[in-house]
PDB file of N, CA, C and O in Angstrom:
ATOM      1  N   UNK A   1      74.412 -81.238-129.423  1.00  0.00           N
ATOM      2  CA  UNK A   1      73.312 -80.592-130.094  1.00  0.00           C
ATOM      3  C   UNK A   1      72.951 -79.333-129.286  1.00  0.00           C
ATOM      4  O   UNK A   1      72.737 -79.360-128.074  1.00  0.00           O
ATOM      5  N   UNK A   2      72.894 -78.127-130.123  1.00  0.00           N
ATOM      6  CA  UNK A   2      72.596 -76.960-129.376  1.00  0.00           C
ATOM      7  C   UNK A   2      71.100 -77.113-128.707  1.00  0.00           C
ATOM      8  O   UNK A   2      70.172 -77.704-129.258  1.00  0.00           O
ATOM      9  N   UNK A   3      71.050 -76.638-127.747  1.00  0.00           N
ATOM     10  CA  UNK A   3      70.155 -76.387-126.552  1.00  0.00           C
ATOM     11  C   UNK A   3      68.548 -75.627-127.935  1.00  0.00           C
ATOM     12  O   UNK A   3      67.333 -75.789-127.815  1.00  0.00           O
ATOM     13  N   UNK A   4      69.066 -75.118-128.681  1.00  0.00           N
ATOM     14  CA  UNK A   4      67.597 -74.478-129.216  1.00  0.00           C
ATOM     15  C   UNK A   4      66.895 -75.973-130.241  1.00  0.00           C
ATOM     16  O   UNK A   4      65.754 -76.434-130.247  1.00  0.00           O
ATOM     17  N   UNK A   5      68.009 -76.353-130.934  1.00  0.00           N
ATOM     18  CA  UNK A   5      67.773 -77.536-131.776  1.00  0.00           C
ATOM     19  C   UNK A   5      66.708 -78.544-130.932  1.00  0.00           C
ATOM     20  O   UNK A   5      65.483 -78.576-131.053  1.00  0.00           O
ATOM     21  N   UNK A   6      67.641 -79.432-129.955  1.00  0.00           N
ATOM     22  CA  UNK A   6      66.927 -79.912-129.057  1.00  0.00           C
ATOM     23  C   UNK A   6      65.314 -79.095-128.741  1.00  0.00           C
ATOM     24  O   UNK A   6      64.282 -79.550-129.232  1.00  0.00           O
ATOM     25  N   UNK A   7      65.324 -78.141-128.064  1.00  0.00           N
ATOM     26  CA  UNK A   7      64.012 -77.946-127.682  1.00  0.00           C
ATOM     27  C   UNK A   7      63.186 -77.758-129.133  1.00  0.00           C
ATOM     28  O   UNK A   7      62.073 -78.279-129.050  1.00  0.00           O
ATOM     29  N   UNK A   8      63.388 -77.287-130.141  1.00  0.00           N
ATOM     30  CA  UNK A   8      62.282 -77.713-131.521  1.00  0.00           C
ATOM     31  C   UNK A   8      61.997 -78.613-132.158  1.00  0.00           C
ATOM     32  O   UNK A   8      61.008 -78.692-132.887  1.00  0.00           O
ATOM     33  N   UNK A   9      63.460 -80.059-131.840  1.00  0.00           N
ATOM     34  CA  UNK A   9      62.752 -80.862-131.932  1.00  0.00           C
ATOM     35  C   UNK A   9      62.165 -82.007-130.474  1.00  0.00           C
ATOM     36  O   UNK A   9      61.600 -83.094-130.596  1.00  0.00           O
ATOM     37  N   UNK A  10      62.498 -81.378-129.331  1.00  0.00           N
ATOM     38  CA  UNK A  10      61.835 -82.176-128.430  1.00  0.00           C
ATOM     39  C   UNK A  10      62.880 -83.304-127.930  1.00  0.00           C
ATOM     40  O   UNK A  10      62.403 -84.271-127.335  1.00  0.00           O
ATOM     41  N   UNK A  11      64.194 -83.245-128.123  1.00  0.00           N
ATOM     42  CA  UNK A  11      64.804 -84.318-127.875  1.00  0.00           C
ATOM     43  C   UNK A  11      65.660 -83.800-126.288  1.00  0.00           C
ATOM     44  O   UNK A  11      65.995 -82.735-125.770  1.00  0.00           O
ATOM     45  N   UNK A  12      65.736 -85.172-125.978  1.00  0.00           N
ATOM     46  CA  UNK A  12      66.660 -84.643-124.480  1.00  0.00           C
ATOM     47  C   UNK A  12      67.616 -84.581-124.571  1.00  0.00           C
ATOM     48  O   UNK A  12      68.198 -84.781-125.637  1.00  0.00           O
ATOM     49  N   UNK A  13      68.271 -84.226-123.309  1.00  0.00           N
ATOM     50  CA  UNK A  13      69.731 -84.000-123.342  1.00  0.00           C
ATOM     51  C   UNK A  13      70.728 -85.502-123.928  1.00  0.00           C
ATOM     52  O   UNK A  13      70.302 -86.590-123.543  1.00  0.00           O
ATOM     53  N   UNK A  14      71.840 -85.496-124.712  1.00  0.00           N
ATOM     54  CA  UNK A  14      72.365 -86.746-124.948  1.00  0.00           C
ATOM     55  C   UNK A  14      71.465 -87.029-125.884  1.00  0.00           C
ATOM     56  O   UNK A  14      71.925 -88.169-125.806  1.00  0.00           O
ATOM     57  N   UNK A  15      70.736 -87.105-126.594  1.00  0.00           N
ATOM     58  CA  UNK A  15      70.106 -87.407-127.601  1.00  0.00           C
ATOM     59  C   UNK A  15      70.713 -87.270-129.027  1.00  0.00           C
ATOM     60  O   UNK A  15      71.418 -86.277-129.206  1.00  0.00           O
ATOM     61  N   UNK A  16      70.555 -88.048-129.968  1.00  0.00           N
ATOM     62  CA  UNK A  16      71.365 -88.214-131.147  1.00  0.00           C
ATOM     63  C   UNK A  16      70.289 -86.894-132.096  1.00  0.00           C
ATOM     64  O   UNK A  16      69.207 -86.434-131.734  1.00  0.00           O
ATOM     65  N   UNK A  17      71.010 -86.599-133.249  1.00  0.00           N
ATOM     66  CA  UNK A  17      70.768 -85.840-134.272  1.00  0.00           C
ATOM     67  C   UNK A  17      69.418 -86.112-134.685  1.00  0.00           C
ATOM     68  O   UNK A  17      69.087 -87.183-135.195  1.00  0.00           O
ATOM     69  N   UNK A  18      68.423 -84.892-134.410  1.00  0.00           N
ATOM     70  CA  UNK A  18      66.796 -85.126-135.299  1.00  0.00           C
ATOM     71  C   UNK A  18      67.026 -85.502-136.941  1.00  0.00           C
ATOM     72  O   UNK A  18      65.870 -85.409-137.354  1.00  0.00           O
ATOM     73  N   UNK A  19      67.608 -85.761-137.756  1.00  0.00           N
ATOM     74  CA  UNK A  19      67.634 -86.511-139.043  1.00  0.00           C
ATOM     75  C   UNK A  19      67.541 -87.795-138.948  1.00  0.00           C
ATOM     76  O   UNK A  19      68.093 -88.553-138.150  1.00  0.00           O
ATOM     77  N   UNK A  20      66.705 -88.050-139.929  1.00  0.00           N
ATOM     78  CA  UNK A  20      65.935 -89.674-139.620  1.00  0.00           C
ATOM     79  C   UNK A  20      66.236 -90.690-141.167  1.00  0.00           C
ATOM     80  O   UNK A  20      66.097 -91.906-141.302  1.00  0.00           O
ATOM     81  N   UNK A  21      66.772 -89.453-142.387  1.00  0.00           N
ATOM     82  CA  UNK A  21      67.010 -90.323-143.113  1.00  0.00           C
ATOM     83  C   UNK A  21      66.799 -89.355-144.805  1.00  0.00           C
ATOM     84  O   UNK A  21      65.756 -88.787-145.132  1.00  0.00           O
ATOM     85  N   UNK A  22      68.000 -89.401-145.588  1.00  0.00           N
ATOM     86  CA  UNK A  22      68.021 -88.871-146.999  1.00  0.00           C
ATOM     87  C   UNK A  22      67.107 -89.757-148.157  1.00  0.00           C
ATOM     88  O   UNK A  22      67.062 -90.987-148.139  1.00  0.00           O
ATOM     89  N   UNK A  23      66.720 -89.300-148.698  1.00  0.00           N
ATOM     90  CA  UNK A  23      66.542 -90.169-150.418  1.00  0.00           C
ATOM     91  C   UNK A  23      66.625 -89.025-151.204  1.00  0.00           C
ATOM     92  O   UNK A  23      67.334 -88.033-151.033  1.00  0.00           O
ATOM     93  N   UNK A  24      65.488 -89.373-152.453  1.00  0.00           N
ATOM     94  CA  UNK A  24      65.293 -88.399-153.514  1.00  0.00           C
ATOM     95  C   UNK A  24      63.717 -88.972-153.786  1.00  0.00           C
ATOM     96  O   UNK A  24      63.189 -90.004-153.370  1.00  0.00           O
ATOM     97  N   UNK A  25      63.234 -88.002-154.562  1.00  0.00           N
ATOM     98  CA  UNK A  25      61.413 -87.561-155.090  1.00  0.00           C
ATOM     99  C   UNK A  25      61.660 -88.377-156.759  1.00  0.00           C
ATOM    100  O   UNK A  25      62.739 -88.724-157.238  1.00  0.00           O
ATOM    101  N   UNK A  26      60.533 -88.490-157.265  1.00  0.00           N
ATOM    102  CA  UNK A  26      60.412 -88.205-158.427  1.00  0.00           C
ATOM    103  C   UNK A  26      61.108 -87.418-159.321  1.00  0.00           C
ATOM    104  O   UNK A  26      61.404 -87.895-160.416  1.00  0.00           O
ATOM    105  N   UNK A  27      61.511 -85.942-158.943  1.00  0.00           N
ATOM    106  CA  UNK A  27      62.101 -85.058-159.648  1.00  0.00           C
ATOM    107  C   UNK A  27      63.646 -84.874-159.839  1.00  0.00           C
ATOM    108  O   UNK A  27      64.266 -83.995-160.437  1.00  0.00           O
ATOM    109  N   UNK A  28      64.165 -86.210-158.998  1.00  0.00           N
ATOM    110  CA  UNK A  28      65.405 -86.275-158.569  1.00  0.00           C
ATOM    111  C   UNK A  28      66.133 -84.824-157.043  1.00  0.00           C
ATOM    112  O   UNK A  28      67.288 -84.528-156.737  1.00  0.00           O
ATOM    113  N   UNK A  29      64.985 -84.395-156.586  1.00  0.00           N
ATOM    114  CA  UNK A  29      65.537 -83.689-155.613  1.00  0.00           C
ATOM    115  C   UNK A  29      65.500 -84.258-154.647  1.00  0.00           C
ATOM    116  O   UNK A  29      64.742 -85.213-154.480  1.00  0.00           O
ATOM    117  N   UNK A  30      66.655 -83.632-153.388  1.00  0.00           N
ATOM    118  CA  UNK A  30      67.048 -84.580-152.437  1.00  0.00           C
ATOM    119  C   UNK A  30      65.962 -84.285-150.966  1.00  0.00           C
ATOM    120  O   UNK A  30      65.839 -83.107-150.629  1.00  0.00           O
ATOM    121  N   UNK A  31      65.365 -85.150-150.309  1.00  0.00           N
ATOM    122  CA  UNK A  31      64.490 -85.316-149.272  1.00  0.00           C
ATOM    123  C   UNK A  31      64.886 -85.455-148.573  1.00  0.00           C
ATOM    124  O   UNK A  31      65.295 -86.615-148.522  1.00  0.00           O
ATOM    125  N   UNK A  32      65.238 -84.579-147.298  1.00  0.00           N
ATOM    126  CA  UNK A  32      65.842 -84.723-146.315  1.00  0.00           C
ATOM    127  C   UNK A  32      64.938 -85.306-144.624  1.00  0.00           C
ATOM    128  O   UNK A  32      64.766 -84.426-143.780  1.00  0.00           O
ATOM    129  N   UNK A  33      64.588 -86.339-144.395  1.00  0.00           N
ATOM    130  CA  UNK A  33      63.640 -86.753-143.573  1.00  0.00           C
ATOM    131  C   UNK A  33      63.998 -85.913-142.015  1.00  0.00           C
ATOM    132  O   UNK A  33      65.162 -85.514-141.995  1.00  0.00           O
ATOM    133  N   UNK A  34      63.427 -85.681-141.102  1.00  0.00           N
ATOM    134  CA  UNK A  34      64.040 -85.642-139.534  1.00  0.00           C
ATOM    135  C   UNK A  34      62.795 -85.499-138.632  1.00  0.00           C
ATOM    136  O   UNK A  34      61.740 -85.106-139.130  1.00  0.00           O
ATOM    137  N   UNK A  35      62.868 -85.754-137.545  1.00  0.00           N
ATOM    138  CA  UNK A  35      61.594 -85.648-136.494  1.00  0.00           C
ATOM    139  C   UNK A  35      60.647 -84.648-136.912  1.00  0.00           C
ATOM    140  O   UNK A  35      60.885 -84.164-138.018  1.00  0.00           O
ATOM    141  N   UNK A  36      59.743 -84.264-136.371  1.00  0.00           N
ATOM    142  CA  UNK A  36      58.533 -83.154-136.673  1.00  0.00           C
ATOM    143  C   UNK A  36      58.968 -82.273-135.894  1.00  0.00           C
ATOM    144  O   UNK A  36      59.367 -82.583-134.772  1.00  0.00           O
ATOM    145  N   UNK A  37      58.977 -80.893-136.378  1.00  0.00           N
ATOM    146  CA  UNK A  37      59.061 -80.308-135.067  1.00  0.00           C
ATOM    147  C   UNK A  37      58.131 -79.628-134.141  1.00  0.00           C
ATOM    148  O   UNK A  37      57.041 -79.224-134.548  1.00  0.00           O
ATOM    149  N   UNK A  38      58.437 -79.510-133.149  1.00  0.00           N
ATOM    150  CA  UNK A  38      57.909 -79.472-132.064  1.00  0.00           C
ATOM    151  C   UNK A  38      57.351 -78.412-131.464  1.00  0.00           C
ATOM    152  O   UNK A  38      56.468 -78.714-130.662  1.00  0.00           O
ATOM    153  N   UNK A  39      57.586 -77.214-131.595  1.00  0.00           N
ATOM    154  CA  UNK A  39      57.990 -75.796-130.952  1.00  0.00           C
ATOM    155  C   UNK A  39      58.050 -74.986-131.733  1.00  0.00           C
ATOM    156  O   UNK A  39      58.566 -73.921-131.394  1.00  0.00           O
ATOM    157  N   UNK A  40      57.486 -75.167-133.275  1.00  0.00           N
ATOM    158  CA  UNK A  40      57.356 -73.982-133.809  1.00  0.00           C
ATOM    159  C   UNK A  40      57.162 -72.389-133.819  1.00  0.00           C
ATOM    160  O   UNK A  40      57.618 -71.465-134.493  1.00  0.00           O
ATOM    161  N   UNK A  41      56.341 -72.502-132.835  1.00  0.00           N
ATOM    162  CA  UNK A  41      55.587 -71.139-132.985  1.00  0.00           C
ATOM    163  C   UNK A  41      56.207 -70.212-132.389  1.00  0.00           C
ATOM    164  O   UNK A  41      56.045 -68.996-132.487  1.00  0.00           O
ATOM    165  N   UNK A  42      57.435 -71.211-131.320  1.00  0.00           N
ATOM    166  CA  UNK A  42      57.891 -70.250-130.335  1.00  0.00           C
ATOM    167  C   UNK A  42      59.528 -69.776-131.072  1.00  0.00           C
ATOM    168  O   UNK A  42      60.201 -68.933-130.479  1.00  0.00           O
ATOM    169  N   UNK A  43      60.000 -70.352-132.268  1.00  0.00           N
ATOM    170  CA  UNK A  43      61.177 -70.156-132.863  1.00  0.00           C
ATOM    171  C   UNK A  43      60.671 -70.152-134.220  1.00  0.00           C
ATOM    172  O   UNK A  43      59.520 -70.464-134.523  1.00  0.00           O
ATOM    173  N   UNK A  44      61.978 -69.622-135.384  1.00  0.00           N
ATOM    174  CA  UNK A  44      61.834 -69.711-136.773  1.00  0.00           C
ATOM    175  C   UNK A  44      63.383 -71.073-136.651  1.00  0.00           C
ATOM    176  O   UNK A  44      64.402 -71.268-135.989  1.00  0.00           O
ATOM    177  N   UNK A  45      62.398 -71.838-138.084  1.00  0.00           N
ATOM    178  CA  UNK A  45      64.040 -72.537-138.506  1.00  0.00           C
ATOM    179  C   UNK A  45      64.384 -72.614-139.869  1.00  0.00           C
ATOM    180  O   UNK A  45      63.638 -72.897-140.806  1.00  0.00           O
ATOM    181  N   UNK A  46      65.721 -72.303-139.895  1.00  0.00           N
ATOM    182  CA  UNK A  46      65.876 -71.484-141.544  1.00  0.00           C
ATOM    183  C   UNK A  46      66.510 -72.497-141.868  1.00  0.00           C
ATOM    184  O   UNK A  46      67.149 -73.033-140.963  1.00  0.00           O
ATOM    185  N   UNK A  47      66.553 -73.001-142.995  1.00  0.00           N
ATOM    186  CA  UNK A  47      68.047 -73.570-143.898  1.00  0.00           C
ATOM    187  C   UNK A  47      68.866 -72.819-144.724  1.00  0.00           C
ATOM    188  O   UNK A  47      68.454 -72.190-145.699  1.00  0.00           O
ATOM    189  N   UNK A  48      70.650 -72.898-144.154  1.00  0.00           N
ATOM    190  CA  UNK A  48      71.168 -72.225-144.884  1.00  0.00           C
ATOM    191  C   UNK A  48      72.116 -72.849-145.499  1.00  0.00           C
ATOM    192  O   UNK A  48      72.716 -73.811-145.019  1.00  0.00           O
ATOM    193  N   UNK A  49      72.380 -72.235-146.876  1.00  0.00           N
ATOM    194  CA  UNK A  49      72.837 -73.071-147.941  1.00  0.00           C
ATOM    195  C   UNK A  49      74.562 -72.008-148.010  1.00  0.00           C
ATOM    196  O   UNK A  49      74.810 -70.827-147.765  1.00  0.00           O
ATOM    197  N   UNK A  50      75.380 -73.135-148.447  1.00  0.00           N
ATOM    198  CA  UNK A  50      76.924 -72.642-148.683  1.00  0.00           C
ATOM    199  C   UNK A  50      77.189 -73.244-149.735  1.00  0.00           C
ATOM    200  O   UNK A  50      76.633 -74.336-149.854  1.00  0.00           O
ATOM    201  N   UNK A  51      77.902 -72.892-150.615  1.00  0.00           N
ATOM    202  CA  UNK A  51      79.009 -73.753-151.694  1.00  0.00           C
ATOM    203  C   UNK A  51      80.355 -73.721-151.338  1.00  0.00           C
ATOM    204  O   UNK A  51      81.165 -74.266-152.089  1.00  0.00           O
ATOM    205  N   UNK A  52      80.885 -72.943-149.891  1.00  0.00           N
ATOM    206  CA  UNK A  52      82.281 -72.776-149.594  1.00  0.00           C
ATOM    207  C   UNK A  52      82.576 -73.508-148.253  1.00  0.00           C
ATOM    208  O   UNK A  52      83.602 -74.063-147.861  1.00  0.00           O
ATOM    209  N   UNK A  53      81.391 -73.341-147.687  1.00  0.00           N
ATOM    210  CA  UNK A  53      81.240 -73.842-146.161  1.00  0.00           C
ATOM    211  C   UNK A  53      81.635 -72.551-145.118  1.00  0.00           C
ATOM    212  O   UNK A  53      81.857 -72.664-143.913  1.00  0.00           O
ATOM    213  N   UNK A  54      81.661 -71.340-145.888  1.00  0.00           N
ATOM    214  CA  UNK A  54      82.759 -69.974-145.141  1.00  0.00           C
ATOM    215  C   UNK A  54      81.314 -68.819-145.675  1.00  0.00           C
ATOM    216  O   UNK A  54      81.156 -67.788-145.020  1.00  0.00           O
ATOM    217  N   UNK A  55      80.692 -69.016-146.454  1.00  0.00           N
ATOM    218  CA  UNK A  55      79.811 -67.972-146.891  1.00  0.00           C
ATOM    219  C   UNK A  55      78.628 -68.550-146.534  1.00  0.00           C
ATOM    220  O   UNK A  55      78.571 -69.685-147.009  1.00  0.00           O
ATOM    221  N   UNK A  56      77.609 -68.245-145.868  1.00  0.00           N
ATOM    222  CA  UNK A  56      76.471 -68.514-145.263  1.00  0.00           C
ATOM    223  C   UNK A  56      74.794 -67.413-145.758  1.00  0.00           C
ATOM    224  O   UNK A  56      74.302 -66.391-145.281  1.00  0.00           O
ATOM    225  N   UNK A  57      74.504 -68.114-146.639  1.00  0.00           N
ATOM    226  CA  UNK A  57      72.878 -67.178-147.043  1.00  0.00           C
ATOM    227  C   UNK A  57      71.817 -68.172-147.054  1.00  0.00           C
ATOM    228  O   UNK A  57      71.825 -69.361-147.370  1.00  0.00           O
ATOM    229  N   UNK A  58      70.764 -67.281-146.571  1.00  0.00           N
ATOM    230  CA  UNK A  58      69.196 -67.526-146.123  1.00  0.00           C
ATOM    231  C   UNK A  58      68.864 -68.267-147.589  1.00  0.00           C
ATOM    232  O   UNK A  58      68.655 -67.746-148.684  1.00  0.00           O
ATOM    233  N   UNK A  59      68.898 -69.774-147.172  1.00  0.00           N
ATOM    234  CA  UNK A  59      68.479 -70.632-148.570  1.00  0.00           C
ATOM    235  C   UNK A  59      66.747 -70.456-148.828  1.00  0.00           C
ATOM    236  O   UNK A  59      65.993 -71.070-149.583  1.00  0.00           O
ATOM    237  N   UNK A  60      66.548 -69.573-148.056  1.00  0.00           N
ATOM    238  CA  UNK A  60      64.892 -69.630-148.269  1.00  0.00           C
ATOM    239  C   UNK A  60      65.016 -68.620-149.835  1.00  0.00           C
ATOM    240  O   UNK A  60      63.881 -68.522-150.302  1.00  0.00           O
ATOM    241  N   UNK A  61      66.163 -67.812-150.800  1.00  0.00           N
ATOM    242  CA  UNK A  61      66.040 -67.848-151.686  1.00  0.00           C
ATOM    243  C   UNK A  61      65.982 -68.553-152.346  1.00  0.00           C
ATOM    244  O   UNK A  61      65.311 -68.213-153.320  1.00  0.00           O
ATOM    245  N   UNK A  62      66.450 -69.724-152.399  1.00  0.00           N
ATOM    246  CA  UNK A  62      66.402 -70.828-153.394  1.00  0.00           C
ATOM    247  C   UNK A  62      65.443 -72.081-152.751  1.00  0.00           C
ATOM    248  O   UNK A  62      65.419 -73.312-152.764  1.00  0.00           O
ATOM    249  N   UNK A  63      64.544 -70.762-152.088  1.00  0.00           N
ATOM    250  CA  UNK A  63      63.009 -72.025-152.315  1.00  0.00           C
ATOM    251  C   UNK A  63      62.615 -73.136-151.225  1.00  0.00           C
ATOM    252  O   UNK A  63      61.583 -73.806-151.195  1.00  0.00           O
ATOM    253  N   UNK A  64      63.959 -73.164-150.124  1.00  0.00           N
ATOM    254  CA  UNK A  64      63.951 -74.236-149.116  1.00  0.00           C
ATOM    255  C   UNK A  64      63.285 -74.198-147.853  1.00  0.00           C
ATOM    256  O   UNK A  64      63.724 -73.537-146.911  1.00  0.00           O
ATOM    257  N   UNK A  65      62.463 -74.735-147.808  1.00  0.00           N
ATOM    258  CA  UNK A  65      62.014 -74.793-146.430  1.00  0.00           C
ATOM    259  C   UNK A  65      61.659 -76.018-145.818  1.00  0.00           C
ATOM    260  O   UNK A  65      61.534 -77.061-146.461  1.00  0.00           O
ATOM    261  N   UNK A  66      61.459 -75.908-144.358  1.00  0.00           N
ATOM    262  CA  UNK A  66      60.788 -76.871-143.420  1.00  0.00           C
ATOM    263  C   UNK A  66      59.542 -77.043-143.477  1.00  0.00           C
ATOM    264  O   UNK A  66      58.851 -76.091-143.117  1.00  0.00           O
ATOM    265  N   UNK A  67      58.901 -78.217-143.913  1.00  0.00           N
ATOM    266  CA  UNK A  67      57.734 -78.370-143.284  1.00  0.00           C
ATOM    267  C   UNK A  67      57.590 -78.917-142.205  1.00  0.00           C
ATOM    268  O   UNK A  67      58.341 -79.849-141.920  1.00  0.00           O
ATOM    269  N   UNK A  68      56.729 -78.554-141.430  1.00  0.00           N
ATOM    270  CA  UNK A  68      56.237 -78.866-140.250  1.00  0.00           C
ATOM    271  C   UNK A  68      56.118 -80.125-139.881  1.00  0.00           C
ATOM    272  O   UNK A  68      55.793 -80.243-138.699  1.00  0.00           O
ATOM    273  N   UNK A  69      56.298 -81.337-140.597  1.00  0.00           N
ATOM    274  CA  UNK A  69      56.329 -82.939-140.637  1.00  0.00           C
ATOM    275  C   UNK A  69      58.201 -82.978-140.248  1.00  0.00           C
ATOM    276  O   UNK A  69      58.639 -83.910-139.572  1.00  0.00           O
ATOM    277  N   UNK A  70      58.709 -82.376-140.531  1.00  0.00           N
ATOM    278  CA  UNK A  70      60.266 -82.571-140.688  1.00  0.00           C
ATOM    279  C   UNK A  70      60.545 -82.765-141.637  1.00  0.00           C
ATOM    280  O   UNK A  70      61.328 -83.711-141.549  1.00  0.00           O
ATOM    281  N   UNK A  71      60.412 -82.431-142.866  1.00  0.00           N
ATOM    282  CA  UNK A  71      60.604 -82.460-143.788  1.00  0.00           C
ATOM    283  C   UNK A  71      61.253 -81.432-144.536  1.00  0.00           C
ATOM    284  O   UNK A  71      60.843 -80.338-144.150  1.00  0.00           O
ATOM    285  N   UNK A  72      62.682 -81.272-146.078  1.00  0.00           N
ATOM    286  CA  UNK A  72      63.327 -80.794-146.274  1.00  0.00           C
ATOM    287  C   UNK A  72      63.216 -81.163-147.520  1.00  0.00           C
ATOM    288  O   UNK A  72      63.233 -82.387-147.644  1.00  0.00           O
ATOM    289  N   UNK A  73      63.064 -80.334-148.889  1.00  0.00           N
ATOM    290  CA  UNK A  73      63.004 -80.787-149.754  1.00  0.00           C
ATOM    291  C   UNK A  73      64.341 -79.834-150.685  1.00  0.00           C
ATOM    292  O   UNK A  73      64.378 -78.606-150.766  1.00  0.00           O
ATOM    293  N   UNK A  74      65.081 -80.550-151.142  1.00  0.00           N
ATOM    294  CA  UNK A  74      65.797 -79.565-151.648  1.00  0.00           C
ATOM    295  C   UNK A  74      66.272 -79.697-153.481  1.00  0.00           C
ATOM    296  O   UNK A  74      66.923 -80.576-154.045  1.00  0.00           O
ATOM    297  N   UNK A  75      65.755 -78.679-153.928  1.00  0.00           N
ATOM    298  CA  UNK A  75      65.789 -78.807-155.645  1.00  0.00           C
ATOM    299  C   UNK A  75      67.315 -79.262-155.990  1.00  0.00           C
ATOM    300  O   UNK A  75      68.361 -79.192-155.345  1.00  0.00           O
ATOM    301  N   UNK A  76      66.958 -79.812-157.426  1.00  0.00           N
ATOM    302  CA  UNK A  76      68.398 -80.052-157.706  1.00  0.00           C
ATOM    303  C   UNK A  76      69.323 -78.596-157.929  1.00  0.00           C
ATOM    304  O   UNK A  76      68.912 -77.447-157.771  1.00  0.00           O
ATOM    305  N   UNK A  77      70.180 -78.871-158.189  1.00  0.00           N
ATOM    306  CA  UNK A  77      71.179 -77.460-158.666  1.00  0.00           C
ATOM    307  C   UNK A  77      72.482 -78.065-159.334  1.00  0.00           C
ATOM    308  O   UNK A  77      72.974 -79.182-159.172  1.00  0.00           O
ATOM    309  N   UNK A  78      72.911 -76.988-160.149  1.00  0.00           N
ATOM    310  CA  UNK A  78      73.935 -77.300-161.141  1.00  0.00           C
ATOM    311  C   UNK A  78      75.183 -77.117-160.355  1.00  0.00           C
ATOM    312  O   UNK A  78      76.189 -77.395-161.008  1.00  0.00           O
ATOM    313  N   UNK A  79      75.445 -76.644-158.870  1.00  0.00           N
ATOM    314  CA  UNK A  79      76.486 -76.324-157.959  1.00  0.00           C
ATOM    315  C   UNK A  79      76.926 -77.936-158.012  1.00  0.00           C
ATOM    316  O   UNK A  79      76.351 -78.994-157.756  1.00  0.00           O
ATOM    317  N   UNK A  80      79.054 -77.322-158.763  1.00  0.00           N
ATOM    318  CA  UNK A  80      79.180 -78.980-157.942  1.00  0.00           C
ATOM    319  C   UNK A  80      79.200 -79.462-156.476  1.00  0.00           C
ATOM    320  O   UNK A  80      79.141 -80.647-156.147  1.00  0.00           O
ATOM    321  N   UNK A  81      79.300 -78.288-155.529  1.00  0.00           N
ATOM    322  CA  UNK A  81      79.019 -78.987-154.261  1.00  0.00           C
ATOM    323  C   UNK A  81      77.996 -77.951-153.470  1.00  0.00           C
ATOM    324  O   UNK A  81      77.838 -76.831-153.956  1.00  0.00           O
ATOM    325  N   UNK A  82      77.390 -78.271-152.411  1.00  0.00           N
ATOM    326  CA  UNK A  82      76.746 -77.412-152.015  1.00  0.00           C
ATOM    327  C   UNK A  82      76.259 -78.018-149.982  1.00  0.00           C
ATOM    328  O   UNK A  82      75.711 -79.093-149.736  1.00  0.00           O
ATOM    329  N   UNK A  83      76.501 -77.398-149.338  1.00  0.00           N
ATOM    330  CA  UNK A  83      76.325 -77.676-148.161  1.00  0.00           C
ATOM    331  C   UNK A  83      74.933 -77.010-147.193  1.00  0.00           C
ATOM    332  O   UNK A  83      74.571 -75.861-147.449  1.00  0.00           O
ATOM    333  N   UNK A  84      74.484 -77.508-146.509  1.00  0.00           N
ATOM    334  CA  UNK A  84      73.323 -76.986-145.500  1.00  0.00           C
ATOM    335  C   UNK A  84      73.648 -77.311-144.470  1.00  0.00           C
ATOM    336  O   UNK A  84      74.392 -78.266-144.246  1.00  0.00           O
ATOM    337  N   UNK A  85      73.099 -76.500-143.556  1.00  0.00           N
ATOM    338  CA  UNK A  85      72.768 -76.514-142.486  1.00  0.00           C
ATOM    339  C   UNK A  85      71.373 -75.818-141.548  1.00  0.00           C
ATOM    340  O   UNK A  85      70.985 -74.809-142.136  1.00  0.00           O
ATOM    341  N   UNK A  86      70.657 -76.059-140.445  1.00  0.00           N
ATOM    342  CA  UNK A  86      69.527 -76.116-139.579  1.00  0.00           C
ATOM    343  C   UNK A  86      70.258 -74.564-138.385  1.00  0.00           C
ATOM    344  O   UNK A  86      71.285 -74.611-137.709  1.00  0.00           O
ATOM    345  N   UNK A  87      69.259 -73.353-138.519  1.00  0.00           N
ATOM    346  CA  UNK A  87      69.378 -72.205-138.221  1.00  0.00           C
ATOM    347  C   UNK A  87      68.182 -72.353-137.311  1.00  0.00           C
ATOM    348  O   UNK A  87      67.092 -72.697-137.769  1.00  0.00           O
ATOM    349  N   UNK A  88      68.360 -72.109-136.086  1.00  0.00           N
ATOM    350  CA  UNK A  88      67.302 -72.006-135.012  1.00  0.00           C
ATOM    351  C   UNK A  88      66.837 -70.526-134.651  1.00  0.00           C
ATOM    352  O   UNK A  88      67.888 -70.266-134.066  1.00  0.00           O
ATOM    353  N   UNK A  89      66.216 -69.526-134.548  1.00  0.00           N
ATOM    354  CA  UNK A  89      65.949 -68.640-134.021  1.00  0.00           C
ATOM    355  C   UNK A  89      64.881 -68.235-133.040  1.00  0.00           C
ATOM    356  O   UNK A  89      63.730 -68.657-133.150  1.00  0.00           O
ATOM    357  N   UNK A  90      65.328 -67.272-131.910  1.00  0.00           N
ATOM    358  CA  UNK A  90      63.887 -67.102-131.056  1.00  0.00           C
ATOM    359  C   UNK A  90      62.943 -66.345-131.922  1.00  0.00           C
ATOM    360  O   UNK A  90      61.808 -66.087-131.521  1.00  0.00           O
TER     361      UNK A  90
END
């Protein structure tokens, strides 16, 4: 786990992955659970969304963000596949 991850969410070194657990809402969108984080103020954390796994854009167009609980809510979409990933910045 990269060194910035760790410090936003507070975990130590050797520590397993801040995701704590998937479902879905009411609306059928997918809920992505993970620790709270920690260190906000001192970093941004983006989610970025792929359909190739090779092309990488700021999913905060399509509405995604972190809340501050650890929380990830992500709308459905008509993409048959679609991948994310957790963007740390100072």
């Amino acid at each position: 786990m990269p060194y910035l991850i760790r410090y936003v969410f507070d975990r130590p070194t050797g520590a397993f992955s801040p995701f704590t657990g998937i479902s879905f809402n009411d609306d059928g969108d997918v809920v992505v659970s993970m620790l709270p984080i920690a260190n906000a103020d001192a970093v941004t954390v983006k989610v970025l969304a792929s359909t190739s796994l090779t092309d990488w854009s700021h999913a905060e167009e399509t509405e995604i963000t972190v809340q501050s609980d650890g929380t990830i809510v992500f709308p459905r979409t008509t993409d048959p596949s679609r991948f994310f990933r957790l963007k740390v910045e100072e």
